[in-house]
C-alpha positions as CSV (number, residue, x, y, z in Angstrom):
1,X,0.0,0.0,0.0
2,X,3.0,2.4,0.9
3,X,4.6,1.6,-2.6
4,X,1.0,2.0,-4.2
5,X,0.9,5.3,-2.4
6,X,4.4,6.2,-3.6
7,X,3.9,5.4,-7.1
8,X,0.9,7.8,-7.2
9,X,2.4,10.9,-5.6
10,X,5.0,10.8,-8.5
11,X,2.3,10.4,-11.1
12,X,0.6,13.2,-9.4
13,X,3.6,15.1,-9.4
14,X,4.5,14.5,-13.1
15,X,0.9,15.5,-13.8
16,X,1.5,18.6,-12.2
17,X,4.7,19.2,-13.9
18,X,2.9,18.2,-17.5
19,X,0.4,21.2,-16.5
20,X,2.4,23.5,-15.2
21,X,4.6,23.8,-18.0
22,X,1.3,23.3,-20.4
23,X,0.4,26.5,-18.7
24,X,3.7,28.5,-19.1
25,X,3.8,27.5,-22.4
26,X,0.2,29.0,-23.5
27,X,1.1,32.4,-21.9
28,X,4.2,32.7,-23.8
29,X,2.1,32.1,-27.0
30,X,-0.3,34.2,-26.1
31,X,2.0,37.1,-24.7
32,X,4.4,36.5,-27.9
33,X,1.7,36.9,-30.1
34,X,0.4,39.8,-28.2
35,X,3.8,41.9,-28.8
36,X,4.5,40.9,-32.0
37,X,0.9,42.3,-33.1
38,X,0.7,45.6,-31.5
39,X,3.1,48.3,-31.8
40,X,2.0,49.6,-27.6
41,X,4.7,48.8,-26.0
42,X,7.7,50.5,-27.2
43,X,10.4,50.3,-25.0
44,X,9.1,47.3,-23.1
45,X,8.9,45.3,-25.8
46,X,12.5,43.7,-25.6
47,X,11.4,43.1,-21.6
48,X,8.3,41.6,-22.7
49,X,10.1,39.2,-25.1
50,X,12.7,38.4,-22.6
51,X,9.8,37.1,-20.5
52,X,7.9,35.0,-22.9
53,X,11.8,33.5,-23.4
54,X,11.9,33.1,-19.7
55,X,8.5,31.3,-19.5
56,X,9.4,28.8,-22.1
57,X,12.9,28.1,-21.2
58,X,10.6,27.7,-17.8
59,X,8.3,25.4,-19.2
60,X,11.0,23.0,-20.9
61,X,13.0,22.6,-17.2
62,X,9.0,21.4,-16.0
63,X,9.2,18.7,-19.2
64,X,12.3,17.4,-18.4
65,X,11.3,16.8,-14.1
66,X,8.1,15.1,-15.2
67,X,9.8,13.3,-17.9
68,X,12.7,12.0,-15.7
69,X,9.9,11.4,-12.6
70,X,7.8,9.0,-15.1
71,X,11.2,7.5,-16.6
72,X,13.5,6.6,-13.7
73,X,11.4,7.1,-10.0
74,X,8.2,5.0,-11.2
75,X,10.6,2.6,-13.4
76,X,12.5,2.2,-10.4
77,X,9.5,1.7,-7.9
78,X,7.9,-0.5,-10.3
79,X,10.8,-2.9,-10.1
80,X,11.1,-2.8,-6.5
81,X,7.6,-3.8,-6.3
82,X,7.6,-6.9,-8.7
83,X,10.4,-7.9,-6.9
84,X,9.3,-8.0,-3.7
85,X,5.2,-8.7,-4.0
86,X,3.6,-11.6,-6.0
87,X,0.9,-10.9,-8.3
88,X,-2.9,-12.2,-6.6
89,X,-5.7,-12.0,-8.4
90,X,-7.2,-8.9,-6.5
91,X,-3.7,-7.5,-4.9
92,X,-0.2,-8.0,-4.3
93,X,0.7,-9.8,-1.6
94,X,4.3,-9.5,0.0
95,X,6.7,-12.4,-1.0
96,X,7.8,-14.4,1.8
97,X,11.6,-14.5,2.6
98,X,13.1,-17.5,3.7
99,X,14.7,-18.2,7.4
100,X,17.7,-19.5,7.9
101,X,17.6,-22.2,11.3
């Protein structure tokens, strides 16, 4: 059950990474867009486009955590669980370890 738990905080966590760079991503479009289109902001514009930059340089760092959480934590939780649990039909059960007399 702890593993199970585990297992879904990263997938939560990778979902919220997926998002959050989703997010930063559509306000760079939308912001780049905006600036590119209208001739309002003048000396702000080289700030403006410095942030959109920002925000997707942002967004690709959020990727790349959700893409090395699904790759390497839940690979590696994954195997630890099939390697100590046994398939049932409705759960895993914990694999029993041999004693030594």
């Amino acid at each position: 059950a702890v593993v199970s738990t585990q297992s879904g905080h990263y997938g939560r966590g990778a979902e919220i990474e997926y998002k959050y760079a989703k997010m930063l991503k559509g306000f760079s479009r939308k912001w780049e867009d905006a600036i590119n289109k209208s001739p309002e902001y003048g000396t702000l514009e080289l700030a403006m486009k410095s942030l959109t930059i920002e925000a997707n340089e942002t967004a690709d760092v959020h990727v790349d955590v959700r893409q090395k959480l699904i790759s390497s934590v839940m690979e590696t939780v994954k195997h630890w669980k099939s390697s100590n649990f046994q398939k049932a039909f409705v759960k895993k059960k914990k694999v029993p370890t041999a004693t030594l007399r």
